[in-house]
C-alpha positions in Angstrom: 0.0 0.0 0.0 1.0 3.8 -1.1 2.0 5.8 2.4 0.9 9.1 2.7 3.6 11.4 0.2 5.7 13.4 2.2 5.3 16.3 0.2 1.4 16.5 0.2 1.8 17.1 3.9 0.4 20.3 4.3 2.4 23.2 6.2 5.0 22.0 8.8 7.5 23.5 7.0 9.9 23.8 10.1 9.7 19.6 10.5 9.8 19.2 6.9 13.7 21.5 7.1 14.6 19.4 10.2 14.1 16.3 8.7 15.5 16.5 4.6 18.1 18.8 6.9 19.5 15.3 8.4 18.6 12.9 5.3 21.4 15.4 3.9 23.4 14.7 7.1 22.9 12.2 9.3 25.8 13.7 11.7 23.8 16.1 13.0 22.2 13.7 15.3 18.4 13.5 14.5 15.3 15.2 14.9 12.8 15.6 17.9 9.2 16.4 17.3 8.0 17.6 19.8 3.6 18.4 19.4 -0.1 17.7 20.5 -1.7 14.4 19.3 -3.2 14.6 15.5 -0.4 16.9 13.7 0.8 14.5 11.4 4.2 13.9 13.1 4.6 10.6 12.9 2.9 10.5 9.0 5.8 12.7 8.0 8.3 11.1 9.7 7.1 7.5 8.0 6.7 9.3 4.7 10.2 10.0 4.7 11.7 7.1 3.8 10.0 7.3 0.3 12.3 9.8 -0.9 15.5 8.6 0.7 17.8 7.9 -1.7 18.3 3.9 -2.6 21.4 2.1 -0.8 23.6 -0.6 -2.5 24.0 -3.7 0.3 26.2 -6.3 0.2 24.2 -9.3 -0.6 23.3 -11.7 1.7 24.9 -9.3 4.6 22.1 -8.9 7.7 24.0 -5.5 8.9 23.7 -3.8 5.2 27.3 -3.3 4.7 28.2 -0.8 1.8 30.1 -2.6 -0.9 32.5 0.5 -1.2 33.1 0.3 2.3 32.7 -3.1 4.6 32.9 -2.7 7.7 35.5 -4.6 8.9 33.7 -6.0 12.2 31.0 -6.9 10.5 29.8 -10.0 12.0 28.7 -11.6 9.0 32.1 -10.6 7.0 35.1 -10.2 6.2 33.4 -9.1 2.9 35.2 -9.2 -0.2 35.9 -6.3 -2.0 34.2 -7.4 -4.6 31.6 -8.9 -2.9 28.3 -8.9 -4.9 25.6 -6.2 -4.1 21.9 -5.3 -4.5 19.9 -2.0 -4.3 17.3 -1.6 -2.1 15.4 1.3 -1.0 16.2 2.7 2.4 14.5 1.2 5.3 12.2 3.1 8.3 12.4 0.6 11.2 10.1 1.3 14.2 11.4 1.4 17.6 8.4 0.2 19.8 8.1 1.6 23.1 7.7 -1.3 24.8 10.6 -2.7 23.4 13.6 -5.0 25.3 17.1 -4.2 25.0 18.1 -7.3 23.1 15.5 -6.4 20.3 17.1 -3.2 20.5 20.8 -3.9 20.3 20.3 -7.5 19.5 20.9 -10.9 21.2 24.0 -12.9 22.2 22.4 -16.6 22.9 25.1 -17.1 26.1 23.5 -20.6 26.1 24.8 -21.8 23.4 27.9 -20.5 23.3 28.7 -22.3 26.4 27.1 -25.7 25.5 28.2 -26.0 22.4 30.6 -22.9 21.8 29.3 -20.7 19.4 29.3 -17.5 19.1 25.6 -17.3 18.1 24.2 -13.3 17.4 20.8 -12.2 16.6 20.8 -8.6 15.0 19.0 -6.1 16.9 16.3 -3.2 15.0 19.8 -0.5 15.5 21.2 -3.6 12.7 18.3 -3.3 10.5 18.2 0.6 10.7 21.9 0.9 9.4 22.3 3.4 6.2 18.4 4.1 6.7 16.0 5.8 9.6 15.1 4.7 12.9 12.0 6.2 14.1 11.2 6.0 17.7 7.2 7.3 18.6 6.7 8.7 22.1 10.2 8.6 22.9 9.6 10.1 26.4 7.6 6.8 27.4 10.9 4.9 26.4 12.8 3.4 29.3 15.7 5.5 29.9 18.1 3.1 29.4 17.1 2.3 26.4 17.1 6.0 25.4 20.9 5.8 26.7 21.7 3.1 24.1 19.9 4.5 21.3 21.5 7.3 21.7 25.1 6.4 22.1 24.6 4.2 18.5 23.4 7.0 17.5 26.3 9.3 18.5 29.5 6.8 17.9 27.6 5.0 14.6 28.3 1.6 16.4 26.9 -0.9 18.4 28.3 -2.6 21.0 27.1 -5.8 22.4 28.5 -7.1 25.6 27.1 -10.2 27.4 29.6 -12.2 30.3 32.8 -12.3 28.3 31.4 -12.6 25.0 31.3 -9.2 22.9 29.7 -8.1 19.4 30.4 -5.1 17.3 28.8 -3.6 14.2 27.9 -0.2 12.2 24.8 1.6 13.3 24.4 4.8 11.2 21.0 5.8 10.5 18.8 8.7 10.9 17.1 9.4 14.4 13.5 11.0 14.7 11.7 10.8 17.8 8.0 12.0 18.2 7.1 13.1 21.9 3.4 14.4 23.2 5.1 16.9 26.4 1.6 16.7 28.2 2.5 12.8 28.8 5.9 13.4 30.1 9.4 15.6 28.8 12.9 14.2 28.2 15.6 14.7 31.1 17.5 17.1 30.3 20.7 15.0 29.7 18.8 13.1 27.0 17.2 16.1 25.1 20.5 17.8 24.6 21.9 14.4 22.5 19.1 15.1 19.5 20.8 17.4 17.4 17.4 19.5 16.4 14.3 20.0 17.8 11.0 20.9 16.1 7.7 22.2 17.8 4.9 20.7 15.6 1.0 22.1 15.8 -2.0 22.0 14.2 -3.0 24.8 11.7 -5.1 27.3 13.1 -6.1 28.9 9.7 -9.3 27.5 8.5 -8.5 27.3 4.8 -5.4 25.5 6.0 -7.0 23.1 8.4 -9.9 22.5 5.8 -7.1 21.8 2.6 -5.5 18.8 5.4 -8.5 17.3 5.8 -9.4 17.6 1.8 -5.9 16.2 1.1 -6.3 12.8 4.0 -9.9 12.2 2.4 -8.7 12.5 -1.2 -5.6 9.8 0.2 -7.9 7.1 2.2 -10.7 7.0 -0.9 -7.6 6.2 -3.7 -3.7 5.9 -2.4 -2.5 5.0 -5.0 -4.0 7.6 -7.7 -3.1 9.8 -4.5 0.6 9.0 -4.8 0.7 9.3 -8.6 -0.7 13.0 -8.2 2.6 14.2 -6.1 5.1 11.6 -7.7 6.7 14.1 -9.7 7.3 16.3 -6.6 8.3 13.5 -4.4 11.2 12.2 -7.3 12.1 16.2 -7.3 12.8 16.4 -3.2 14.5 12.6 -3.3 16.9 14.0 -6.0 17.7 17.2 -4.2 18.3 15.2 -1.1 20.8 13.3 -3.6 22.6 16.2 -5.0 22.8 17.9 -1.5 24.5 15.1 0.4 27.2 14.8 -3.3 27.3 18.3 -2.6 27.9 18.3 1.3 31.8 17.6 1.6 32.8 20.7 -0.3 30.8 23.0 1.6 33.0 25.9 3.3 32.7 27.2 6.6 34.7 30.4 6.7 36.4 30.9 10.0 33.8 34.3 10.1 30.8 32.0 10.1 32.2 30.0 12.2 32.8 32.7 15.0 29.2 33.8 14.1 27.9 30.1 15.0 30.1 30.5 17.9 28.4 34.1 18.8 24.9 33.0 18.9 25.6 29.6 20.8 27.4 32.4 24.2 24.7 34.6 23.3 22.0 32.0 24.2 24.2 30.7 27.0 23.6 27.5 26.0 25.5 24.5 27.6 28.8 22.2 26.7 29.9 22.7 23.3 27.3 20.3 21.4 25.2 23.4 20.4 27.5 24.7 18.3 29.2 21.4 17.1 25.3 20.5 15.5 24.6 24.2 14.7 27.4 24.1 12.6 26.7 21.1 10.9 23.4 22.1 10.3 24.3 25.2 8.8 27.0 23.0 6.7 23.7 20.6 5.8 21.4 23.5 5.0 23.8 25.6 2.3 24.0 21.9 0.7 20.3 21.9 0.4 20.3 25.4 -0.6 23.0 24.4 -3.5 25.8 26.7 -2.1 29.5 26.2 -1.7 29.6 28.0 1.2 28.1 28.5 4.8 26.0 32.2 4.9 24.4 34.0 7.6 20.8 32.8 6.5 22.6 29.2 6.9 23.2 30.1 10.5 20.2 31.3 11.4 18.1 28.3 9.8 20.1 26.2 11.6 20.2 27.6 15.1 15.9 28.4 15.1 16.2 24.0 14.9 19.4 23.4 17.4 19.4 25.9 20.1 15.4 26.2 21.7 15.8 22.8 23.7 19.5 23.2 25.1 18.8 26.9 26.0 19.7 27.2 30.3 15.9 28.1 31.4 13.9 27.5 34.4 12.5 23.8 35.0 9.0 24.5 33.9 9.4 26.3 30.9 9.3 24.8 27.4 11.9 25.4 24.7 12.1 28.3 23.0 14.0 30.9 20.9 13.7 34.7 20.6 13.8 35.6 16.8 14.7 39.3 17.3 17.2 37.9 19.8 18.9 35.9 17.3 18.5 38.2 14.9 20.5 40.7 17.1 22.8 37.9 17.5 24.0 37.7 13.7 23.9 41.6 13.3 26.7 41.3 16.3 28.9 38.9 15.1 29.3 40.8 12.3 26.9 39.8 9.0 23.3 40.6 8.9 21.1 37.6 8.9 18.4 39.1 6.4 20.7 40.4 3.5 21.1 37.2 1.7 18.2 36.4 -0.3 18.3 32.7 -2.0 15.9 30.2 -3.0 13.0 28.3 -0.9 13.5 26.0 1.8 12.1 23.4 -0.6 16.3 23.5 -2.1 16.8 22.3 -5.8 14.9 20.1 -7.7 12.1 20.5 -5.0 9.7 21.0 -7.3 5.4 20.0 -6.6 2.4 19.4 -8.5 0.3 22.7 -9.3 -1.3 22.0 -5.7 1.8 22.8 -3.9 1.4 23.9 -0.2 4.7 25.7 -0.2 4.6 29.0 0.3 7.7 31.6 -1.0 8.8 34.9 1.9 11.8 35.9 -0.6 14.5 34.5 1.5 16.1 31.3 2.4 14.6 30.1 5.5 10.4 30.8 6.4 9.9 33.7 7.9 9.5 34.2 11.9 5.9 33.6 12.7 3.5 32.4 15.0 1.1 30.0 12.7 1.6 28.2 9.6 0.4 30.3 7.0 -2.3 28.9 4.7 -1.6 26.6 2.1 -2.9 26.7 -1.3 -6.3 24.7 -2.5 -6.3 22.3 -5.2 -6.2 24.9 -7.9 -2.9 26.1 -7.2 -3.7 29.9 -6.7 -1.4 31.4 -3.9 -3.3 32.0 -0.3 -5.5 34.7 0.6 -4.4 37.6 2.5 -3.3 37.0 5.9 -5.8 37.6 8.7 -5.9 40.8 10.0 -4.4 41.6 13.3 -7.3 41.6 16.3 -9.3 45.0 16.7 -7.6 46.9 19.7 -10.3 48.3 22.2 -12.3 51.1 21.3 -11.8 54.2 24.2 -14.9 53.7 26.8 -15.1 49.9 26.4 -14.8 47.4 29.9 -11.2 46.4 28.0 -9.8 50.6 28.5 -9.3 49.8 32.1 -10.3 47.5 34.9 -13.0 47.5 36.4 -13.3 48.8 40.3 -14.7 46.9 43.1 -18.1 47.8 44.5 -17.5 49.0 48.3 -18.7 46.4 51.3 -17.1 43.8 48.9 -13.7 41.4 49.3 -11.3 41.6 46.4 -10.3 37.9 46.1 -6.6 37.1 46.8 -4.4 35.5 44.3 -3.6 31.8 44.9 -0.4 31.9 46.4 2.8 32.0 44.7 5.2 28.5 44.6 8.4 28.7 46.6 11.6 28.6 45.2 12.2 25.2 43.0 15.0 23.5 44.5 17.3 20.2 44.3 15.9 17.0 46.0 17.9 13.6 47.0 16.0 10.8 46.1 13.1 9.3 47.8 13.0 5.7 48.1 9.8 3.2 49.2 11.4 0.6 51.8 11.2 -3.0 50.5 12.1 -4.2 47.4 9.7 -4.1 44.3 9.0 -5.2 41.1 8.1 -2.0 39.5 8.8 -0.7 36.3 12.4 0.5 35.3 13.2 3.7 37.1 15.2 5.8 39.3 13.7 5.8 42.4 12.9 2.6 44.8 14.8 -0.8 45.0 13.1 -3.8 42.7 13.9 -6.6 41.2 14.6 -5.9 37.7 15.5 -7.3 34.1 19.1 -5.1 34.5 21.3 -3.7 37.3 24.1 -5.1 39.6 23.7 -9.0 39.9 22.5 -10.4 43.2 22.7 -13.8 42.7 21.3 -17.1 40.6 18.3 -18.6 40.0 16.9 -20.9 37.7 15.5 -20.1 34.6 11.9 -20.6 34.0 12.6 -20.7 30.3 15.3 -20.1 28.4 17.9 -17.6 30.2 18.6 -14.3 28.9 21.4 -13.3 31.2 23.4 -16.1 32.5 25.2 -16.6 35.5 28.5 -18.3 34.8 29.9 -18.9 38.2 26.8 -21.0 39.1 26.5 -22.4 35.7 29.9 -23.7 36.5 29.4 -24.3 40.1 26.1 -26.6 39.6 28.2 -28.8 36.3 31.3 -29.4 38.3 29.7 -32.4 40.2 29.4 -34.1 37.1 32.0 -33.9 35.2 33.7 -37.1 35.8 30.1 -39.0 35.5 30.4 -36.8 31.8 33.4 -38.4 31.0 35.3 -35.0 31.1 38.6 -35.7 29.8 41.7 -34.1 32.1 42.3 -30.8 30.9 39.3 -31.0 28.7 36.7 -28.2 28.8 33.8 -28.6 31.1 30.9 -30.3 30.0 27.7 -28.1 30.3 24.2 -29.3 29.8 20.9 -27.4 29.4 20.2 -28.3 33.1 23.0 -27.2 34.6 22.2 -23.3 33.6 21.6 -20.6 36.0 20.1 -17.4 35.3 21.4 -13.9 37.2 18.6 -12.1 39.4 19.2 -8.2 39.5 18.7 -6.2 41.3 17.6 -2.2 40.2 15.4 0.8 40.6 12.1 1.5 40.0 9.5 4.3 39.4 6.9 4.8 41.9 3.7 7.5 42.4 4.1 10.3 45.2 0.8 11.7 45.8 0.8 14.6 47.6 -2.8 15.2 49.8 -3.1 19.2 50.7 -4.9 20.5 53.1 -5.9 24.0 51.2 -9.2 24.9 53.6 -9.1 28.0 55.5 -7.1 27.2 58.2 -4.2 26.9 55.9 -4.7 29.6 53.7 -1.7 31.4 55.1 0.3 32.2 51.7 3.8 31.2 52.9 2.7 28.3 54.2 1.1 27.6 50.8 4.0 28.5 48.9 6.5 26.9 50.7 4.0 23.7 50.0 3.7 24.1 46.1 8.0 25.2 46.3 8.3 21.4 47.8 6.0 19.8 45.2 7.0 20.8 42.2 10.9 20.3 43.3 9.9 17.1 44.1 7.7 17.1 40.4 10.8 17.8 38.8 13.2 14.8 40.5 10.5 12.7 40.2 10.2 13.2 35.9 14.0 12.9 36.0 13.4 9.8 37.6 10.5 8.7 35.8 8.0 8.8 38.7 4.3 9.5 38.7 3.7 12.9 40.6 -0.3 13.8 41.7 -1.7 15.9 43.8 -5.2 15.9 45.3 -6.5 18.8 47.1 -9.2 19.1 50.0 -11.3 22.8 50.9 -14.6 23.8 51.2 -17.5 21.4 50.4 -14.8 18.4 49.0 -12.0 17.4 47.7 -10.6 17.8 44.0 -7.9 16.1 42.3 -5.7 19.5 41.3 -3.1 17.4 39.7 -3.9 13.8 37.8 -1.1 11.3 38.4 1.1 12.5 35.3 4.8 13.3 34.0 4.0 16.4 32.8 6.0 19.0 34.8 4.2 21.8 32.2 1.0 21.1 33.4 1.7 20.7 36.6 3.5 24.4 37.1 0.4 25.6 35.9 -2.2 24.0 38.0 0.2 24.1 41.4 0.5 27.4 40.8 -3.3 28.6 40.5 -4.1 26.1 43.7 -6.8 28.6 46.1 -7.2 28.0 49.4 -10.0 28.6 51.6 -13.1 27.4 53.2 -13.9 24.5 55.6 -11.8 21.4 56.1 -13.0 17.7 54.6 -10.2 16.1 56.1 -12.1 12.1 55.3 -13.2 13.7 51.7 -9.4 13.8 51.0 -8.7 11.3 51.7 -11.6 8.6 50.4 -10.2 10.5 46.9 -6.6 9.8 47.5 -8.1 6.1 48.3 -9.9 5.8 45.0 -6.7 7.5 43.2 -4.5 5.1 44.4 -7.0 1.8 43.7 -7.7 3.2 40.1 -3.6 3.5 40.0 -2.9 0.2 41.1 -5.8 -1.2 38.8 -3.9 0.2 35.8 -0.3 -0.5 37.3 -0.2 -2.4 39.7 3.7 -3.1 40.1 3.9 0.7 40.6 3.8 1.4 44.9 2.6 4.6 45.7 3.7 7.3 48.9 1.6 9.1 50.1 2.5 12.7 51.5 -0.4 14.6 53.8 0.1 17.9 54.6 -2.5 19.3 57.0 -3.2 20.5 60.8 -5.6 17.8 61.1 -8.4 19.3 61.5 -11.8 18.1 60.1 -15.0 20.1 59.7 -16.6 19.3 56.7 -18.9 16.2 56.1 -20.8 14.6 59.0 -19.2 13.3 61.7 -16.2 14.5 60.1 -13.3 13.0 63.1 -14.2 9.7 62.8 -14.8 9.8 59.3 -11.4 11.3 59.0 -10.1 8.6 61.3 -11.9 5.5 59.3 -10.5 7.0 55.8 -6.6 7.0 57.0 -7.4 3.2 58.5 -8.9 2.2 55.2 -5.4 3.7 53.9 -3.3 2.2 55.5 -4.8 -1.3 55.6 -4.9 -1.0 51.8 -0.2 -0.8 52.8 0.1 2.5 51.3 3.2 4.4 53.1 2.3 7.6 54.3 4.0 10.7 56.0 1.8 13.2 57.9 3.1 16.9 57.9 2.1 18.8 60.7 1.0 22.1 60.4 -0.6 23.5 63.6 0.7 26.2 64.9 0.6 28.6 67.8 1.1 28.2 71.4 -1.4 25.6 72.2 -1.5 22.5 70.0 -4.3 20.2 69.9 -2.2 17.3 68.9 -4.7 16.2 66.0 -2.3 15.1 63.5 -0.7 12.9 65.6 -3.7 10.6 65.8 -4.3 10.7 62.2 -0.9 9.6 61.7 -1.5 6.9 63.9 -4.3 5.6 62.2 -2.7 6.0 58.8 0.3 4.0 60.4 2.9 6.9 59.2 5.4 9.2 60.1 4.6 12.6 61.8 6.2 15.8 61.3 5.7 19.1 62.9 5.1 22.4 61.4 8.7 23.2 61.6 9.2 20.7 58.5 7.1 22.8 56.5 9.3 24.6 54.9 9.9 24.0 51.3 13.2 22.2 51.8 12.5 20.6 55.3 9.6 19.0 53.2 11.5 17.6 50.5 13.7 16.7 53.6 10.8 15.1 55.4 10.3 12.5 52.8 13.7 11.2 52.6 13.3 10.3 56.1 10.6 8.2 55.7 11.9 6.5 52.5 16.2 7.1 53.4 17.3 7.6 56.8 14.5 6.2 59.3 14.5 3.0 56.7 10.4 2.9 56.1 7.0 3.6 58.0 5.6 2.0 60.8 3.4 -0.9 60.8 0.3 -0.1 61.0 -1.3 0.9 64.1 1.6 2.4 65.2 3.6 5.7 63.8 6.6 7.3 64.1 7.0 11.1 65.1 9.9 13.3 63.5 11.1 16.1 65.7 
């Protein structure tokens, strides 16, 4: 079946750049799209392929070894030199998310190499994407060691394959694009910065636009094939420009000028390390290729740092990446060339020609022009777009909009929600036990990888094999074998033992706020949302669940959904009110039902629970014991808690302290409040006190 062309995609022009950008040069290090759900990401990324230039193989070779150019470790070679070849078009192989890291990298079968001593090797997908694309979808949900290995292929253009003594080694360079959705969780830092660019990918908010998308996908799903003859002229035209780029590419000049000037906007931007300039200058290298010039330009540089810098820019923890076009702008004009003075051809490069319904659109220089929106595309006639929409109305003098509007007197101007603390650095919090959760950085588990605590037997056939015990249960029987002296041992299938590891996991912290009246103080509110989204941010870098519920008034809400989103979670932390009466047992009933709907959908993950309240209850009927039963109900369903204290004042009622003993937690005073005494707080139930009490009983902190 015909995929969807890549050139009847309609807008996305930065993606479309990012992507033919490293088809020219794979160096660069890949593309991340980063983009809500239904923007065509991934049928761009898959359309692709189509236009890739062919790639001669060595025949017969599974690790698509160029015939020009073996390579030498090649497990299936040494290849002749004149080894005989075939053409084939270039691959897109998929990288699942729920993938293992022998599909990935491949598989060394340890059993048979010591039963019958071969070396026996299955190639991984990083084998099959070799000369062609790897495509990895929601790349954020990948396990991160798995990210780590993609990403070092990725980087050194090998794979290296290491099981107990016995080693594999083979060329792994392809084309990287990962797709991403940031509202289900980002990329730590240390893994965004390897992809060389980044794109930000959105729907069309033009009408005319939105309406030619849908014209185009309807025209596609009632004939693909009639479809892809319609844009097979303009798909041949971008596949041979991609072609005559990358013959193009090793003659391309970088002056030492434009090389300061890459150099200049990477300080300016105060980007970190030295890979920002390393890909920005490839890029710019890639994109005067594409462009058909022999030498790097200004408009070169800026094409290529709107796609490299936004991601590896030094921002706060919460803010998504982003560039300042005038800043950049001012940044070229200061290393000495003006970024707007070269005119050139369209983005689309040479030979990029489409049918009479091209979507391309020409601003008169090399790279689109700065803007907000995709601008419309044409119809199916060809005629250029309309005029642009004209900019909103401003206010006319005497409208509400001229100034705000005044209070009426005998009324209360409602106070903002209080502000968060200051974000700050966490150690890690750690669930006592061990569990069998999935990969992470957070709690001990038992795990498919990590440090090796001992053997077992397999319950089918063993992955990972431990030799020591291998040996250990064989040497009984090597005489009854018939081992000859100073033979090799004689293994059978019995005698193998597989390693148990031992690792880390992720786990859910869900935070329970008190946020009724009695708590409404705004440092004492801030200095709670300060804790929470520090420990937000650990928690995504460690790939833990963070949510939030919140109790005030006539109920409790869940403010924050179990999620590893630390955008959406700024924003609603950061709006939290406070006010009203307190339904302590309404709180928790819905951290009760979060945490049984959690464990129905994953129910390897543990959860903490963190309670911060003065424990207090006035809302509901009989709302102590009802408080009381709820905690019980919590903590003979074995969640760990913590309760955080915050009474205050000179006389203390002490009501916390029976919560917490009904919840079978830890108690802290109000002291531990504070947004880094609350981070602290945690770590001493899951660190230094070594777990919660039993229930029944609690433990208080001083």
């Amino acid at each position: 079946m015909n995929g969807f062309p890549f050139s009847a995609v309609v807008g996305m022009e930065e993606l479309r750049l990012g992507l033919v950008l490293n088809a020219v040069s794979p160096a660069i290090g890949g593309v991340l799209v980063r983009g809500e759900k239904g923007t065509a990401k991934s049928t761009m990324v898959r359309a692709l392929a189509a236009i890739l230039p062919d790639v001669a193989v060595v025949a017969g070779c599974r690790f698509s070894c160029d015939p020009a150019a073996p390579d030498p470790s090649c497990p299936d070679g040494p290849h002749e030199t004149e080894a005989p070849s075939v053409t084939r078009a270039a691959r897109l192989v998929e990288l699942p998310v729920g993938a293992s890291e022998d599909r990935l990298v491949g598989a060394l079968d340890i059993e048979r190499a010591l039963t019958e001593g071969v070396k026996a090797y299955e190639p991984g997908l990083l084998a099959a994407a070799h000369r062609g694309v790897l495509y990895v979808d929601e790349v954020n949900l990948l396990h991160d060691h798995l990210v780590d290995l993609l990403l070092d292929a990725a980087a050194l253009g090998t794979c290296y394959v290491e099981r107990d003594g016995v080693s594999v080694r083979h060329a792994a360079r392809f084309l990287l694009v990962g797709t991403m959705n940031p509202e289900e969780g980002e990329l730590r830092p240390q893994l965004l910065d390897r992809f060389g660019l980044t794109v930000e990918a959105a729907a069309p908010r033009d009408a005319g636009q939105r309406g030619e998308v849908v014209r185009r996908r309807l025209a596609y799903d009632a004939d693909p094939a009639g479809f892809a003859r319609r844009w097979q002229d303009a798909e041949a035209g971008l596949a041979a420009g991609i072609a005559a780029a990358r013959a193009l590419l090793p003659r391309v000049v970088l002056s030492d000028a434009t090389l300061r000037q890459v150099a200049s906007v990477c300080a300016t931007f105060d980007v970190d390390g030295l890979r920002a300039d390393l890909v920005t200058a490839r890029a710019a290298i890639a994109h005067a290729a594409w462009q058909g010039r022999g030498e790097v330009t200004a408009v070169d540089v800026r094409a290529a740092a709107r796609l490299a810098l936004p991601h590896r820019r030094r921002r706060q923890p919460f803010d998504a990446p982003q560039l300042d076009e005038e800043e950049l702008d001012r940044a070229l004009a200061g290393a000495g060339e003006d970024s707007g003075d070269d005119p050139g051809p369209d983005d689309d490069g040479p030979g990029g020609g489409e049918p009479e319904a091209s979507h391309e659109t020409t601003h008169g220089q090399d790279t689109p022009a700065p803007r907000t929106e995709a601008a419309p595309d044409p119809g199916p006639d060809g005629q250029p777009p309309g005029p642009a929409a004209e900019a909103p109305a401003q206010p006319r003098p005497g409208t509400a909009a001229e100034e705000p509007a005044q209070p009426r007197l005998g009324t209360s101007v409602p106070r903002p929600p209080a502000a968060p603390g200051p974000v700050f650095r966490v150690k890690r919090l750690e669930i006592p036990g061990t569990g069998t959760g999935a990969a992470g950085r957070r709690s001990r588990a038992r795990t498919d990888s990590g440090h090796v605590t001992g053997p077992q037997r397999p319950p089918d056939r063993a992955a990972r094999i431990h030799v020591p015990a291998t040996f250990a249960a064989a040497a009984p029987y090597q005489v009854a074998r018939g081992r000859a002296p100073g033979g090799g041992l004689l293994l059978r299938p019995d005698d193998l033992r597989a390693a148990r590891h031992e690792g880390r996991e992720s786990n859910l912290v869900l935070f329970v706020v008190d946020a009724s009246g009695s708590m409404a103080a705004r440092a004492r509110m801030g200095a709670v949302k300060g804790a929470v989204l520090s420990l937000l941010l650990d928690a995504y870098q460690r790939r833990d669940k963070v949510g939030m519920v919140t109790f005030r008034g006539g109920g409790a809400e869940l403010a924050l959904p179990p999620t590893f989103s630390v955008e959406a979670a700024a924003v609603r932390l950061s709006a939290l009110p406070t006010g009203g009466r307190t339904p302590l047992a309404a709180g928790l009933l819905r951290a009760g039902d979060l945490l049984r709907a959690e464990r129905t959908r994953d129910p390897r993950r543990r959860p903490l629970l963190v309670l911060v309240t003065d424990g207090r209850a006035t809302g509901g009927p009989d709302p102590v014991a009802g408080a009381h039963r709820a905690a019980a109900l919590l903590a003979a369903a074995g969640v760990h808690s913590v309760v955080v204290d915050c009474e205050s004042g000179p006389v203390r009622l002490g009501l916390a302290a029976g919560l917490t003993e009904s919840l079978g937690g830890v108690l802290l005073r109000l002291e531990h409040l504070a947004a880094a005494p609350l981070a602290d707080s945690v770590r001493v139930v899951t660190g230094g006190v070594r777990g919660v009490a039993p229930p029944g009983r609690h433990r208080e902190v001083a």
